[in-house]
C-alpha positions in Angstrom: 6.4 -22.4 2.8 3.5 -22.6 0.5 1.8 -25.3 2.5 1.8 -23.0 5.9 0.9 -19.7 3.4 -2.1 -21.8 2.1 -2.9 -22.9 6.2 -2.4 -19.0 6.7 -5.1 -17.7 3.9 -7.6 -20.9 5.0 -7.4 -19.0 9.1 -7.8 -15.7 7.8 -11.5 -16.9 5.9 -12.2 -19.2 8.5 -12.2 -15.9 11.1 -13.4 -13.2 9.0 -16.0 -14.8 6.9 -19.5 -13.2 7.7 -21.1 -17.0 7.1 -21.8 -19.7 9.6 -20.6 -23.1 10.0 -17.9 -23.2 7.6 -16.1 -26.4 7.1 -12.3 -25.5 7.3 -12.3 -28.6 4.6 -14.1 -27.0 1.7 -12.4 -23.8 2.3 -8.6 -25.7 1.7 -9.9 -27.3 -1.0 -10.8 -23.8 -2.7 -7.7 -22.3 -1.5 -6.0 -25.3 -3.4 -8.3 -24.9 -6.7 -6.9 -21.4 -7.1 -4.3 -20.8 -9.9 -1.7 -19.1 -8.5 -0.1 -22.0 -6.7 1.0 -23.3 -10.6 3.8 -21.4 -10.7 4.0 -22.9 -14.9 0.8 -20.1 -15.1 1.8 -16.4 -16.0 0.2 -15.4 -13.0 1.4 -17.0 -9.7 2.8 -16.4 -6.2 5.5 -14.5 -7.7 3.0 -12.0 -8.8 0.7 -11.8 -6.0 4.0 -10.9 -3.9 4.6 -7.8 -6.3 1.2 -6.8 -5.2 -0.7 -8.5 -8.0 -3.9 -9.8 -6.8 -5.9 -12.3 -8.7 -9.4 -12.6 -9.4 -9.3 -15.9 -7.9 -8.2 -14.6 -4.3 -11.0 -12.1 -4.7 -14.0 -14.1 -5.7 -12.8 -16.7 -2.8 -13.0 -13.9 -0.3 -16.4 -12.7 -1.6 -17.7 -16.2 -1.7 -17.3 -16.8 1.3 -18.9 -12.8 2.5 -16.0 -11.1 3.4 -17.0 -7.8 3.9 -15.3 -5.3 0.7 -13.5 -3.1 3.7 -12.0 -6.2 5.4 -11.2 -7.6 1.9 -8.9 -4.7 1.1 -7.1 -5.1 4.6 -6.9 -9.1 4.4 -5.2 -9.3 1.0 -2.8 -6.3 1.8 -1.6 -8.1 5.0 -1.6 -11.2 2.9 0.8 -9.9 0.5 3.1 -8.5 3.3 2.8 -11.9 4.9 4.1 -13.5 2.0 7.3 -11.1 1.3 7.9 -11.7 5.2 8.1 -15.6 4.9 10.3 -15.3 2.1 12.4 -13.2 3.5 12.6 -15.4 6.8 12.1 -18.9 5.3 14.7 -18.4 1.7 16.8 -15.1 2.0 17.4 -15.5 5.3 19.0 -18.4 4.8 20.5 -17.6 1.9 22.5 -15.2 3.7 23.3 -17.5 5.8 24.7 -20.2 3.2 26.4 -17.3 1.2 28.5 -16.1 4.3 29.7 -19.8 5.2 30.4 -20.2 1.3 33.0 -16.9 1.3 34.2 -18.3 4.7 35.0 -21.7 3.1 36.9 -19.8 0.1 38.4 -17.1 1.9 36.7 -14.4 0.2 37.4 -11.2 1.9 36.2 -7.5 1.3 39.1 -6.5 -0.7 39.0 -9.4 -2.8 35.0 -9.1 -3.9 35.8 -4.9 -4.6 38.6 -6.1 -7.0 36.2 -8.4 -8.6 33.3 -5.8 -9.0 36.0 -3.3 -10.2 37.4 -5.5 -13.0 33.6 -6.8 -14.0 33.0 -2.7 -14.5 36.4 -2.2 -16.7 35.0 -5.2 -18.4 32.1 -3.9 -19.3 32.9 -0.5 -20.0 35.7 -2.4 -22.6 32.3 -3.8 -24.2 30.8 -0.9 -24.7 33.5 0.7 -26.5 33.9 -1.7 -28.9 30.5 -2.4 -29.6 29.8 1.3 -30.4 32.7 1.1 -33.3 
């Protein structure tokens, strides 16, 4: 998913930059010198899909003289790119692997409302008695 998000951003320079003969190389290689692919760093793609955007992302669109009306467009639809992959590429499927779980189980309806209900009695027991 990162690999085709990174391909993604690398298009959306290559056809809006304002310079001439670009090489597609040295833009990837910029993309990849950005920090928020380091997901160890406080800021990465978690943030920047919260709406977060990081200096990096926009000195790499000014460097390469994308115009400051375009700039606001590109890294809003960039952001809204990135929630759609991860909805299609991970909760998606997710879903998918959840549903054939319950299947395998025999989880029904009434089952996961009898569970919810005794996690709420539970908790309302914990309160209680950590008030006292």
């Amino acid at each position: 998913m990162i690999d085709k998000f990174q391909q993604y951003l690398q298009k959306l320079i290559l056809v809006n930059s304002q310079m001439e003969n670009i090489n597609p190389d040295d833009i990837f290689k910029e993309i990849l010198r950005c920090k928020i692919w380091d997901f160890n760093k406080t800021y990465n793609l978690f943030m920047l899909a919260k709406g977060f955007i990081h200096i990096d992302l926009v000195n790499l669109f000014t460097s390469y003289r994308i115009l400051d009306k375009d700039r606001i467009r590109l890294l809003n639809g960039l952001v809204n790119k990135l929630i759609f992959d991860f909805k299609i590429f991970i909760w998606e499927y997710r879903n998918v692997k959840l549903a054939d779980l319950k299947h395998q189980k025999e989880i029904n309806a009434k089952m996961k409302k009898s569970a919810n209900k005794s996690k709420l009695v539970a908790n309302k027991l914990d309160k209680i008695v950590s008030s006292r």
